[in-house]
N, C-alpha and C positions, 0 to 999 in steps of 0.2 A: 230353248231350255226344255230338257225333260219334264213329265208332271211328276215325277220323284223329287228330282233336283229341286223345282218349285217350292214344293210341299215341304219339304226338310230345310229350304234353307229364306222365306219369307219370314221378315221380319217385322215391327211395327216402326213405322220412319216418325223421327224426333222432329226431322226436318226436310224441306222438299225443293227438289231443283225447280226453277224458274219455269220452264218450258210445262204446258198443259198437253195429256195427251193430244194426240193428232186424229184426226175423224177416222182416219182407218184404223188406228187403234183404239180410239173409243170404239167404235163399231164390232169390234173383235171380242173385247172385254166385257161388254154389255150382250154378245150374243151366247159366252160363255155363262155370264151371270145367268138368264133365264134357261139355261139348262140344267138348273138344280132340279134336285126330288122334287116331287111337287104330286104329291096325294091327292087322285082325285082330279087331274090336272087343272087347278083354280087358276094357278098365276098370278095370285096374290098380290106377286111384288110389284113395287111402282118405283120409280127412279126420275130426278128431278136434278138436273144440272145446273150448277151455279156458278158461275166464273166472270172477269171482270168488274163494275163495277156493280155488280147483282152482289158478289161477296161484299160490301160494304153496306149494303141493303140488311145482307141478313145479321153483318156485326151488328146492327142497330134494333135487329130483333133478340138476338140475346141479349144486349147490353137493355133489353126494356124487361123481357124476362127476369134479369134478375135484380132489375130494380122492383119488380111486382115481389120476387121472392123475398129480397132484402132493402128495403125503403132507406134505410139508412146509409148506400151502397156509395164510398167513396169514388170520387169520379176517375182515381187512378188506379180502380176495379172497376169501374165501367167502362175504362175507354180498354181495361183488359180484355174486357168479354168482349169490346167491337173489333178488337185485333187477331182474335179467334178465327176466325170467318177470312181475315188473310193471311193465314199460315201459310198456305198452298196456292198456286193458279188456277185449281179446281176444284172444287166439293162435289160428288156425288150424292146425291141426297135417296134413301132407300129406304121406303114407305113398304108395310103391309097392308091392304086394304082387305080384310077380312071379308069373306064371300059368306054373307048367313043363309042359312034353310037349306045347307048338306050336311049328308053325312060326317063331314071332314070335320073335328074340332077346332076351332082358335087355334090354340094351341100348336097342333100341327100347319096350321097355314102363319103361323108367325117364324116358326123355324124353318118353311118352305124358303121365306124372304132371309132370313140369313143365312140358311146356306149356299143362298143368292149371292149374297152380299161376301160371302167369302169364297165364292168362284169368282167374283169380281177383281177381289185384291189378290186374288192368284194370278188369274189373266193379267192384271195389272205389272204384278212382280215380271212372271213371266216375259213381259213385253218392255224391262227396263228400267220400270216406273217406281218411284219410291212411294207408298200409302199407307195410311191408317186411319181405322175405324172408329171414329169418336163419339160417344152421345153426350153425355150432362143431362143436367138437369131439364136448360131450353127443351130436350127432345121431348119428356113427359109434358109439356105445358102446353094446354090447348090454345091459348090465344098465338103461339107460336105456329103450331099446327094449322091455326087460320089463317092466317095470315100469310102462308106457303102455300094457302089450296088445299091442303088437305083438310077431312074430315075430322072432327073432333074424337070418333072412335077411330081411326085411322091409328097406326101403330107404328112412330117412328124410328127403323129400326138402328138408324146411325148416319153419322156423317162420314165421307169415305174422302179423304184430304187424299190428293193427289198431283205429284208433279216431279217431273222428271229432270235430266241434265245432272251439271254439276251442283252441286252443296247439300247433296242429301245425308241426312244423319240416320244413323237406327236406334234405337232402345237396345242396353246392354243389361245382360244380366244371364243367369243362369237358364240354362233350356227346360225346356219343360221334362220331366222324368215319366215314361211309361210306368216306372212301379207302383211310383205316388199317384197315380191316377187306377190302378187293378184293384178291384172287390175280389174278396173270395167268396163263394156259392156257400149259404150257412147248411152247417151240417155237415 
């Protein structure tokens, strides 16, 4: 696939074929993601792979996440949140780890990791793969963030649901418009 083709025609998948990348394509896909901008060249991004019976690990860290959010949380909302975590045969999981005492702001080392994370699901697309990039709530929650390893100021910037074959669905709706998106220069 062209990287025109790519870019114009990736979409957000509703649903994912059974089959998890393959190590040459994960390897493909992950060497694209760390060729994003990267100011300064920190390399910010971290990336954390969850598959098999690891995604039923982490359903049970959302499903505790939002029992911390919500105490009162029906158990046919919590086995919601654990079934989360198997939508796909993959999760990507794609951390910022903020680099302090340079010149570079936060700021710019958090959009280093997502424009990581969105040469990711290009490569992804590109290579077949139905995915999309989900946070919630979980993602803000540091005891979530601990309990993955990460740092409590760590900065998690999404889950990247991934999985190939037949049964993929996409998100339908209208495209994005270039107009609705142009400022004019004031004056």
């Amino acid at each position: 696939m062209e990287l025109l083709e790519a870019l114009n025609t990736r979409a957000t998948a509703k649903t994912y074929g059974a089959d998890a990348p393959t190590q040459e394509h994960l390897a493909i896909a992950l060497q694209a993601a760390v060729r994003a901008p990267d100011h300064g060249r920190l390399r910010p991004w971290r990336f954390m792979l969850i598959q098999g019976d690891q995604r039923r690990t982490l359903g049970e860290l959302l499903a505790a996440s939002a029992k911390r959010r919500v105490p009162g949380l029906s158990d046919g909302d919590l086995q919601r949140e654990r079934d989360k975590a198997m939508r796909a045969p993959m999760i990507i999981l794609v951390a910022c780890r903020v680099v302090p005492g340079t010149k570079v702001p936060a700021i710019e080392q958090i959009l280093a990791a997502g424009a990581a994370t969105q040469n990711l699901l290009l490569a992804l697309h590109s290579l077949g793969y139905a995915a999309a990039w989900k946070t919630g709530e979980a993602a803000y929650d540091s005891e979530v963030k601990k309990s993955l390893g990460l740092a409590v100021d760590d900065h998690l910037i999404g889950f990247v649901y991934v999985g190939g074959g037949a049964g993929a669905t996409f998100a339908t709706g209208k495209a994005a418009s270039v107009q609705d998106a142009m400022l004019d220069f004031p004056g």
